[in-house]
N, CA, C and O atoms as a Maestro MAE file, in Angstrom:
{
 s_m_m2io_version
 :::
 2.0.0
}

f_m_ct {
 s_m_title
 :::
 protein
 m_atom[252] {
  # First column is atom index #
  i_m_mmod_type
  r_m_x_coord
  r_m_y_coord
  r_m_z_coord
  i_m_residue_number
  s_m_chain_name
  s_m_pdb_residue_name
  s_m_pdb_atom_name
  i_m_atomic_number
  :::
  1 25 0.820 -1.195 0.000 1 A "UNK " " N  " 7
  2 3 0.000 0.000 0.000 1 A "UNK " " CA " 6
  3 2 0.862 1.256 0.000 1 A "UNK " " C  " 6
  4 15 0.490 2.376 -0.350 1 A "UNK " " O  " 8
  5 25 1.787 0.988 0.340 2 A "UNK " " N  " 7
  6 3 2.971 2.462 0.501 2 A "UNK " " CA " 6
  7 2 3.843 2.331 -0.378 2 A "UNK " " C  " 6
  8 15 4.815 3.048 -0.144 2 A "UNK " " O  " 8
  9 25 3.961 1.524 -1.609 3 A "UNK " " N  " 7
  10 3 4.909 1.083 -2.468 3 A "UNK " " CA " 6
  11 2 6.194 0.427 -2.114 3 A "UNK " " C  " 6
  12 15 7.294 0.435 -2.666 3 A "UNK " " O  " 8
  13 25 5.652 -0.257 -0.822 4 A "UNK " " N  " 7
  14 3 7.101 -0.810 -0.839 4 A "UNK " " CA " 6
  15 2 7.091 -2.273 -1.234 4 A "UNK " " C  " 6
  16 15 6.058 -2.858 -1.557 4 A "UNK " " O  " 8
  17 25 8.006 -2.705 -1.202 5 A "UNK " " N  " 7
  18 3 8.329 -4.272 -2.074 5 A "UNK " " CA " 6
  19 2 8.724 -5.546 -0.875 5 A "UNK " " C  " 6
  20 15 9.607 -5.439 -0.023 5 A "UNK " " O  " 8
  21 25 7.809 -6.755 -1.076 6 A "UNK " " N  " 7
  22 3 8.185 -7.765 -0.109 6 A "UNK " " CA " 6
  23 2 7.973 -8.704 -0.403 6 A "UNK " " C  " 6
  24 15 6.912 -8.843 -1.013 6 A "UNK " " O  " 8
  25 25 8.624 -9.636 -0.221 7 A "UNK " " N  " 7
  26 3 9.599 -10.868 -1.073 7 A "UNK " " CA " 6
  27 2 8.701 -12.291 -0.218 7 A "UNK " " C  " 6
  28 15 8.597 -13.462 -0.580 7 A "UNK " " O  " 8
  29 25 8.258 -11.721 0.785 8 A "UNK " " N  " 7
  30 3 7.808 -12.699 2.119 8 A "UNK " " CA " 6
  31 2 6.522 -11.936 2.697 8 A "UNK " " C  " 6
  32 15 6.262 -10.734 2.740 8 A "UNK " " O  " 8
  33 25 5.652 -13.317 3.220 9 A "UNK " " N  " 7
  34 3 4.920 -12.667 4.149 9 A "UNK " " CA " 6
  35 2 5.132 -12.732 5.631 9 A "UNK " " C  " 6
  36 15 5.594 -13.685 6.258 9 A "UNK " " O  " 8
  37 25 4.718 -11.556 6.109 10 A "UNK " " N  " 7
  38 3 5.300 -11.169 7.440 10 A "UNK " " CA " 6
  39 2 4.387 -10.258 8.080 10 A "UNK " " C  " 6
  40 15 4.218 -9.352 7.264 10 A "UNK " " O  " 8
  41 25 3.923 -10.099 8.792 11 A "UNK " " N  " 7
  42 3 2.889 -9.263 10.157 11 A "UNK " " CA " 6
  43 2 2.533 -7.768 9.111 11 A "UNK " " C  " 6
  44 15 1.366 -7.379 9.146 11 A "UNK " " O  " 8
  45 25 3.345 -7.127 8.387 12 A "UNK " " N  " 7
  46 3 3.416 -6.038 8.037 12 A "UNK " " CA " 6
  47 2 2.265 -6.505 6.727 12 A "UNK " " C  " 6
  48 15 1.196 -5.903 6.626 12 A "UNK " " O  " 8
  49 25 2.567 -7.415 5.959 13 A "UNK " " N  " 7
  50 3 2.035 -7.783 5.045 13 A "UNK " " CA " 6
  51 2 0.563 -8.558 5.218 13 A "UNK " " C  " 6
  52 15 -0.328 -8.455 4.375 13 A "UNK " " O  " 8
  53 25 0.491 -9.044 5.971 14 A "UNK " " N  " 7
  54 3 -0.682 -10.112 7.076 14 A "UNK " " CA " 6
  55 2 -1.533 -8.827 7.104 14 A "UNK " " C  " 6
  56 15 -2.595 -8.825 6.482 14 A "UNK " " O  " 8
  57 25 -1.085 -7.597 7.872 15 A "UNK " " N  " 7
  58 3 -2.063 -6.447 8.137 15 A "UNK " " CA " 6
  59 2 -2.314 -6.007 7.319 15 A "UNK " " C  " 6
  60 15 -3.540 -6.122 7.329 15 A "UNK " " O  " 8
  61 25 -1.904 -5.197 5.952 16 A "UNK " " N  " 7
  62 3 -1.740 -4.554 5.111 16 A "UNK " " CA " 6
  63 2 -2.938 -5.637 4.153 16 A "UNK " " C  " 6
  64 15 -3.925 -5.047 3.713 16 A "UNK " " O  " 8
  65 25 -2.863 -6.593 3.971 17 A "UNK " " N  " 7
  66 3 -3.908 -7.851 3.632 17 A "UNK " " CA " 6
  67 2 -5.237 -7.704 4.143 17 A "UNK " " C  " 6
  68 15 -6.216 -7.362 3.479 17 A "UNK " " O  " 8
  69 25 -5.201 -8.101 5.874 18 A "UNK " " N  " 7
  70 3 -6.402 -7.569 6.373 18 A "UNK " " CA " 6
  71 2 -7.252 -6.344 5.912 18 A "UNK " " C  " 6
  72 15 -8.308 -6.522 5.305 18 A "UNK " " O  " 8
  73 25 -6.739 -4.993 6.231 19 A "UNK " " N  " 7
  74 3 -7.329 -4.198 5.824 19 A "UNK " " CA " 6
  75 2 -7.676 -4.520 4.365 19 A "UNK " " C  " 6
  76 15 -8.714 -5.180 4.310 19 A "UNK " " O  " 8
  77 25 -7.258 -4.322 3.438 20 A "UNK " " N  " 7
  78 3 -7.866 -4.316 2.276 20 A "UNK " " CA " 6
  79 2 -9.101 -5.233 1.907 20 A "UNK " " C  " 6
  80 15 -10.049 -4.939 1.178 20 A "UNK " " O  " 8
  81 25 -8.858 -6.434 2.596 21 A "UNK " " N  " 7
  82 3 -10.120 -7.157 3.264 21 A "UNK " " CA " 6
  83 2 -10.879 -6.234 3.350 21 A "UNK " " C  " 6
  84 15 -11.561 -5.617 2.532 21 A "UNK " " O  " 8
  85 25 -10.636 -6.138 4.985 22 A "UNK " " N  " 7
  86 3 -11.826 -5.040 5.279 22 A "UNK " " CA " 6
  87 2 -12.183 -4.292 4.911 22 A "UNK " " C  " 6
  88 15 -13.297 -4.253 5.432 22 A "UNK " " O  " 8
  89 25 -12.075 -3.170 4.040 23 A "UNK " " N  " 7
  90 3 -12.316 -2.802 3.078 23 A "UNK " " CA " 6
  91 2 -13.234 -2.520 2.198 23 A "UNK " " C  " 6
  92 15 -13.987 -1.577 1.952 23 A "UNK " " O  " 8
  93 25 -12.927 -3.872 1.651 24 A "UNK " " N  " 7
  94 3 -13.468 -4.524 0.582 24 A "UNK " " CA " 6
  95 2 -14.915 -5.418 0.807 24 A "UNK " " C  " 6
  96 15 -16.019 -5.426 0.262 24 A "UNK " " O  " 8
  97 25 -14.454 -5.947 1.600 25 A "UNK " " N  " 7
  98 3 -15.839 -6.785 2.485 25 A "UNK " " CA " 6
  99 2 -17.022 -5.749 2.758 25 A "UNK " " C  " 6
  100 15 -18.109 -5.832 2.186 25 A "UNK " " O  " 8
  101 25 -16.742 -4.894 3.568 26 A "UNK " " N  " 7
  102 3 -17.330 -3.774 4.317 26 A "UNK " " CA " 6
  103 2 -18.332 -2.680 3.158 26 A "UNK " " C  " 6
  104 15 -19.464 -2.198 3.190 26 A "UNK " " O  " 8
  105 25 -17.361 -2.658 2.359 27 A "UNK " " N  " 7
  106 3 -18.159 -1.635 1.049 27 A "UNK " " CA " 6
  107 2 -19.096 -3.049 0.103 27 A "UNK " " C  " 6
  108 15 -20.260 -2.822 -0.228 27 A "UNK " " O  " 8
  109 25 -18.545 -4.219 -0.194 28 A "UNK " " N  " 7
  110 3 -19.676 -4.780 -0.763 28 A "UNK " " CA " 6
  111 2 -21.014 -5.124 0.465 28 A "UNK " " C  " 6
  112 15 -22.194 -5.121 0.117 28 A "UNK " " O  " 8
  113 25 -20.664 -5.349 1.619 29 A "UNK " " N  " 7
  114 3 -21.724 -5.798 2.649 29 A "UNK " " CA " 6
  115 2 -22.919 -4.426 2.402 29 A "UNK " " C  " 6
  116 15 -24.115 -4.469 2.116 29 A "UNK " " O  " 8
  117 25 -21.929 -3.176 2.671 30 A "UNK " " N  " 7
  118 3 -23.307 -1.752 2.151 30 A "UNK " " CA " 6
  119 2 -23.762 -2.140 1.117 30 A "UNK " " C  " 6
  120 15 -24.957 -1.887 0.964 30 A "UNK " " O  " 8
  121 25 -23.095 -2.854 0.050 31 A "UNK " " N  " 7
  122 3 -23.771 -2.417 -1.676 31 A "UNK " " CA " 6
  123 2 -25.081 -3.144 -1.327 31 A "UNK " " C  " 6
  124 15 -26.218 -2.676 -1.379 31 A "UNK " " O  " 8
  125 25 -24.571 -4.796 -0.839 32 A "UNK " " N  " 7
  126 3 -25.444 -5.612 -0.773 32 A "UNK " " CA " 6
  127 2 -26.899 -5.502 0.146 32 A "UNK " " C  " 6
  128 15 -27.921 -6.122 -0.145 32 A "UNK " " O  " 8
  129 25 -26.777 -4.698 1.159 33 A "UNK " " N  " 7
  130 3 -27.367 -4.080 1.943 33 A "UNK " " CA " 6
  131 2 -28.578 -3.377 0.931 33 A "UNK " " C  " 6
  132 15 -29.768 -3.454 1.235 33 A "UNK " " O  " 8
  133 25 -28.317 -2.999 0.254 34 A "UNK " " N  " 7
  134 3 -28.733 -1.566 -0.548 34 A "UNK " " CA " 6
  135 2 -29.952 -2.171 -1.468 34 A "UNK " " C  " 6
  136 15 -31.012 -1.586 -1.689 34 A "UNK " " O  " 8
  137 25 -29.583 -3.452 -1.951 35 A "UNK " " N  " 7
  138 3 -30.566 -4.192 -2.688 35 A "UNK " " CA " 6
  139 2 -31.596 -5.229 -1.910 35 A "UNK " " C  " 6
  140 15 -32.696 -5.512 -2.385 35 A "UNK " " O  " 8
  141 25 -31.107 -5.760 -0.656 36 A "UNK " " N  " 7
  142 3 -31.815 -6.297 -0.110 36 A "UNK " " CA " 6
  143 2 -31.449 -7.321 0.837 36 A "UNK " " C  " 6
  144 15 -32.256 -7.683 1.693 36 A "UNK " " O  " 8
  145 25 -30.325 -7.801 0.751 37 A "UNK " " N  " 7
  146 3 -29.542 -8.816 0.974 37 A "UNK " " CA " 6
  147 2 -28.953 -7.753 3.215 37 A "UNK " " C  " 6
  148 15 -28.445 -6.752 3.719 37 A "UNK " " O  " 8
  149 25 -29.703 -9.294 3.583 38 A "UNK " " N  " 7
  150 3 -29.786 -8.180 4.860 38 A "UNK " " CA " 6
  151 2 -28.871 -10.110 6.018 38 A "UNK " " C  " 6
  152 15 -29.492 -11.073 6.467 38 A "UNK " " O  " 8
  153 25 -27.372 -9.834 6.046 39 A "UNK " " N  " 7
  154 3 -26.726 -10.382 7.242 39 A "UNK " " CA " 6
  155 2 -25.596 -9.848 7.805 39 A "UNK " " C  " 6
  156 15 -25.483 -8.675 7.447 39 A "UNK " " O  " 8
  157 25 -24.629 -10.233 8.600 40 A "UNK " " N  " 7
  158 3 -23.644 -9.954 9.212 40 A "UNK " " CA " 6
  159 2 -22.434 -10.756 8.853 40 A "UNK " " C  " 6
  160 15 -22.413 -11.982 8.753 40 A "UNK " " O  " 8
  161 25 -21.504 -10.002 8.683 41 A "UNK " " N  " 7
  162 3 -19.959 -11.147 8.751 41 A "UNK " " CA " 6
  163 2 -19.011 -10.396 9.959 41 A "UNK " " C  " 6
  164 15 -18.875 -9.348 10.592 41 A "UNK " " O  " 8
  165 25 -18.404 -11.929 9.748 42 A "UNK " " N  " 7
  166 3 -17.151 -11.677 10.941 42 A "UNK " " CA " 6
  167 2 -16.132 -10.331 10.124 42 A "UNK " " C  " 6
  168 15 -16.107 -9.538 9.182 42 A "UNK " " O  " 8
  169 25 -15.551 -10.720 11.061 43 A "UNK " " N  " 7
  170 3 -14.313 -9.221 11.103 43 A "UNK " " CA " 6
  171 2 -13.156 -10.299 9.632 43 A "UNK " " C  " 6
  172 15 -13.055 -11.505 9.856 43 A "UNK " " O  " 8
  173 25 -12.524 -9.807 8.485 44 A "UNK " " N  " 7
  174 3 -11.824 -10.384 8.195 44 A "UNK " " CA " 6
  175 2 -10.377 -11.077 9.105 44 A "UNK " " C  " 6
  176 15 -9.886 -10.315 9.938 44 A "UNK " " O  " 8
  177 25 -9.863 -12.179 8.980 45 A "UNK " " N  " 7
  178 3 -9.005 -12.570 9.469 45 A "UNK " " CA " 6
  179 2 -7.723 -13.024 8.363 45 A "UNK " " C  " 6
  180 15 -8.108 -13.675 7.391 45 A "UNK " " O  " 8
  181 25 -6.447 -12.766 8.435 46 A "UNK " " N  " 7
  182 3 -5.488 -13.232 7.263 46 A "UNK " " CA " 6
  183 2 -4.896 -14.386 8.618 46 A "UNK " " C  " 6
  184 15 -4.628 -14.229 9.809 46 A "UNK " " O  " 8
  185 25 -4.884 -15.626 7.608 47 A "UNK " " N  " 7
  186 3 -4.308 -16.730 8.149 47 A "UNK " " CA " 6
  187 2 -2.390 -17.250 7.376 47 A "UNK " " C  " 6
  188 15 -2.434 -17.713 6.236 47 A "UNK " " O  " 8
  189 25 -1.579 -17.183 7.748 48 A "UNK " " N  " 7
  190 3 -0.588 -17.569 7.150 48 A "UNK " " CA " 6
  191 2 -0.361 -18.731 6.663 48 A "UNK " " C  " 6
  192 15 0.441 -18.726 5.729 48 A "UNK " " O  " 8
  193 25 -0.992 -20.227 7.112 49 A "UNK " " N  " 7
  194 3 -1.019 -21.193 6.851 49 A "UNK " " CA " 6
  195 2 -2.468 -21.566 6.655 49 A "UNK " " C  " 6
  196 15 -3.101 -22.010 7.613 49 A "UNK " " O  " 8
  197 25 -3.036 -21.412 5.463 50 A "UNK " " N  " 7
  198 3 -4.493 -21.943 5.124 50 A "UNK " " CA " 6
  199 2 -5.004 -23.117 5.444 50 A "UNK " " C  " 6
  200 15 -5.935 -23.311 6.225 50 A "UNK " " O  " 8
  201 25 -4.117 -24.280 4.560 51 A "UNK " " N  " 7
  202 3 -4.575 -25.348 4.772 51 A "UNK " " CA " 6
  203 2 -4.892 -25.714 6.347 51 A "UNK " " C  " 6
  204 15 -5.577 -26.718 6.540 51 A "UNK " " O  " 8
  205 25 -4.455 -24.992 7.431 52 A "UNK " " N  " 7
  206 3 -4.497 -25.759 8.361 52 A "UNK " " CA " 6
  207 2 -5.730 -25.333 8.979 52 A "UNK " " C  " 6
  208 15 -6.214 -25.861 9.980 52 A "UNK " " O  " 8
  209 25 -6.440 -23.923 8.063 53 A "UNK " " N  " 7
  210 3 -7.571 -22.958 8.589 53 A "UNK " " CA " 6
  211 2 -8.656 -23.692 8.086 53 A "UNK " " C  " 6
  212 15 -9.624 -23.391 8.784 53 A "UNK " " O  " 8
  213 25 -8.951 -24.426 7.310 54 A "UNK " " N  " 7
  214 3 -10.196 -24.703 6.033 54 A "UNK " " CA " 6
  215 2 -11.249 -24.693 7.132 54 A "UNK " " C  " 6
  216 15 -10.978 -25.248 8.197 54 A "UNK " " O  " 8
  217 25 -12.762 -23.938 6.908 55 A "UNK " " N  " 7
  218 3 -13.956 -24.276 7.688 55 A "UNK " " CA " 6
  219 2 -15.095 -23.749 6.643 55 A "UNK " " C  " 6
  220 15 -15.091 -23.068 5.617 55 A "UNK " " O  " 8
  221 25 -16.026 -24.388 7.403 56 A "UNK " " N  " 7
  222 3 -17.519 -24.454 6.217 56 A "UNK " " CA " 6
  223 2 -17.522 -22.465 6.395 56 A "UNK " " C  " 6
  224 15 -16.893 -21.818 7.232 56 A "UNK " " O  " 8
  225 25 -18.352 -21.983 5.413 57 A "UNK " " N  " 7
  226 3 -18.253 -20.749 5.267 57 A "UNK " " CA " 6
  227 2 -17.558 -20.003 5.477 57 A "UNK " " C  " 6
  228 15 -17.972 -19.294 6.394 57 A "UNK " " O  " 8
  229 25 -15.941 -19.498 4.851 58 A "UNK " " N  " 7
  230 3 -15.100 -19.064 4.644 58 A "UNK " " CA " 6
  231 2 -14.369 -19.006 3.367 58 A "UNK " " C  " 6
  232 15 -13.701 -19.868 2.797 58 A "UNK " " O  " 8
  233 25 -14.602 -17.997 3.103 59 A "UNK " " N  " 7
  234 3 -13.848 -17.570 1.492 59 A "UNK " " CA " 6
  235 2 -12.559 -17.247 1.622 59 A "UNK " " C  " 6
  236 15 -12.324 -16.335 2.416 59 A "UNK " " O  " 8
  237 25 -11.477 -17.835 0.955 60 A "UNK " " N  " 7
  238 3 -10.155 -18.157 0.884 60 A "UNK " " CA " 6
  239 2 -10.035 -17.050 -0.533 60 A "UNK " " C  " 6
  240 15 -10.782 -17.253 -1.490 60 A "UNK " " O  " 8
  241 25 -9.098 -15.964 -0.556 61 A "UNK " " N  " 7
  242 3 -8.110 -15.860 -1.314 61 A "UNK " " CA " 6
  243 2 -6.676 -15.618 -1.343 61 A "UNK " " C  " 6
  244 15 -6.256 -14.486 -1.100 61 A "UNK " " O  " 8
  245 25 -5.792 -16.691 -1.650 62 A "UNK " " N  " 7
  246 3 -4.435 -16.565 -2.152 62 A "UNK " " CA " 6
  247 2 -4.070 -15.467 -2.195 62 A "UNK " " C  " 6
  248 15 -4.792 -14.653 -2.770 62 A "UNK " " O  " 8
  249 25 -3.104 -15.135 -1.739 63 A "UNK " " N  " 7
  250 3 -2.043 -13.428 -2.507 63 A "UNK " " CA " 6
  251 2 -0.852 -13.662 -1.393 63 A "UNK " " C  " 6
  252 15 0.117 -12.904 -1.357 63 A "UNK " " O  " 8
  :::
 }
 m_bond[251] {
  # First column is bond index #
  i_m_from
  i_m_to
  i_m_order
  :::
  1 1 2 1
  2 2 3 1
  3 3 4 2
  4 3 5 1
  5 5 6 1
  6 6 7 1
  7 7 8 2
  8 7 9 1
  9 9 10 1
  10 10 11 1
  11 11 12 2
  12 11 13 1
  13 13 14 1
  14 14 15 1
  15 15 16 2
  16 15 17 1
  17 17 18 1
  18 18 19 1
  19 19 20 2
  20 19 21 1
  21 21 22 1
  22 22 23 1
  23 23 24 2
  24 23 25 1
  25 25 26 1
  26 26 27 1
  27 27 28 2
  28 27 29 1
  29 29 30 1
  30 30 31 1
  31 31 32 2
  32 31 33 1
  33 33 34 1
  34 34 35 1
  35 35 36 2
  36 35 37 1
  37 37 38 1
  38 38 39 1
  39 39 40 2
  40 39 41 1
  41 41 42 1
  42 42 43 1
  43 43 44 2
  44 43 45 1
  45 45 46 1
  46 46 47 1
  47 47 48 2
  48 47 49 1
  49 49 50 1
  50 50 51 1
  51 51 52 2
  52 51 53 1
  53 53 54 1
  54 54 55 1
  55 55 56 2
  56 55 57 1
  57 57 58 1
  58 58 59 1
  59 59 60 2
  60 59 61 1
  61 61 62 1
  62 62 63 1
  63 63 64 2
  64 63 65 1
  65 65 66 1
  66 66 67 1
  67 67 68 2
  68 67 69 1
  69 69 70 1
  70 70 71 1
  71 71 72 2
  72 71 73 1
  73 73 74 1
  74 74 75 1
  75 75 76 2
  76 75 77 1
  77 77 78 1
  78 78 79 1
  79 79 80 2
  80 79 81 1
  81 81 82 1
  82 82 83 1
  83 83 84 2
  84 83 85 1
  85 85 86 1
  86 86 87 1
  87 87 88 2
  88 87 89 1
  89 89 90 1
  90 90 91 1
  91 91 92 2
  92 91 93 1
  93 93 94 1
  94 94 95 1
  95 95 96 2
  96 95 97 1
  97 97 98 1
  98 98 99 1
  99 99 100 2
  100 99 101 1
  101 101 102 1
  102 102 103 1
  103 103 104 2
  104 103 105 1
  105 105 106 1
  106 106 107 1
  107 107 108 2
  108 107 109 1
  109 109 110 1
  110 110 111 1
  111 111 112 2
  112 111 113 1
  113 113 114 1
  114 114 115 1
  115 115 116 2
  116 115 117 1
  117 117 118 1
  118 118 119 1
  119 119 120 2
  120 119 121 1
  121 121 122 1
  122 122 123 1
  123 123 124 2
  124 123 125 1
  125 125 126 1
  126 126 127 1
  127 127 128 2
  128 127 129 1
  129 129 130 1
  130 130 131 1
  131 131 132 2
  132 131 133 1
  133 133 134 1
  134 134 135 1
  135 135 136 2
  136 135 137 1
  137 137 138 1
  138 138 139 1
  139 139 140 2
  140 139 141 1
  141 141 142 1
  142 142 143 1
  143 143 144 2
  144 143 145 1
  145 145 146 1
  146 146 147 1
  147 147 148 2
  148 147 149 1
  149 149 150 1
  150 150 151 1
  151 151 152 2
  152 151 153 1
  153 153 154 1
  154 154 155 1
  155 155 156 2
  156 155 157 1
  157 157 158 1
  158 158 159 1
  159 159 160 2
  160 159 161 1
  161 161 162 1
  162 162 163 1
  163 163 164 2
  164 163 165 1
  165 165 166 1
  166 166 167 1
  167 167 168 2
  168 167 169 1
  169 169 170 1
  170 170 171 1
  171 171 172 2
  172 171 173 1
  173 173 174 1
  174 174 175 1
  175 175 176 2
  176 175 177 1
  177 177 178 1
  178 178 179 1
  179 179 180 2
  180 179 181 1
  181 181 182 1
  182 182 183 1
  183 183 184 2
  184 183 185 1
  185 185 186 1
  186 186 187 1
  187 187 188 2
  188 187 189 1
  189 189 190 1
  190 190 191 1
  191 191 192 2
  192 191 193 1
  193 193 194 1
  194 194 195 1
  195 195 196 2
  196 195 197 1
  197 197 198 1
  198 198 199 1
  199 199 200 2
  200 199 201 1
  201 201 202 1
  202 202 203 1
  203 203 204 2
  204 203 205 1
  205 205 206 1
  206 206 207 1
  207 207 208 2
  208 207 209 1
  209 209 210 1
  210 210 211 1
  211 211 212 2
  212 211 213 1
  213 213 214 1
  214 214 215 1
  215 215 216 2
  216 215 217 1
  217 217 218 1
  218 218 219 1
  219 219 220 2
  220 219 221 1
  221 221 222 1
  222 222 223 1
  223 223 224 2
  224 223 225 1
  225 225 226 1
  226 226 227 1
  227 227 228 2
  228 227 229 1
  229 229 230 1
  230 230 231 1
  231 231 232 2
  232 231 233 1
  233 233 234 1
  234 234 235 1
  235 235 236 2
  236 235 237 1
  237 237 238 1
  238 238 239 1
  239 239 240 2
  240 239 241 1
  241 241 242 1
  242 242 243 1
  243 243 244 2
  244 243 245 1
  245 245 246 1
  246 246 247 1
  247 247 248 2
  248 247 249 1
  249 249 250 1
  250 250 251 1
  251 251 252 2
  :::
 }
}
């Protein structure tokens, strides 16, 4: 987000992840809101090791 460059993920990158999550989540939850579509989600969470996270309703993306 600040243009800097990282080779690894690391706490700086984990957060920087989150937010954009949140974000992102947060502005489609209003859109969706807007048409009709009326629930709640959790807070985003960035997991470093996925496979070991997998659970029923949870959307996974890679980066």
């Amino acid at each position: 987000m600040i243009g800097e460059k990282y080779d690894e993920m690391n706490e700086e990158v984990a957060d920087c992840v989150g937010e954009l999550t949140n974000m992102i989540s947060g502005d489609a939850r209003s859109q969706l809101q807007k048409v009709g579509f009326d629930f709640t989600a959790a807070i985003p969470t960035v997991f470093y090791d996925i496979m070991a996270r997998r659970s029923s309703g949870s959307i996974f993306c890679p980066c």
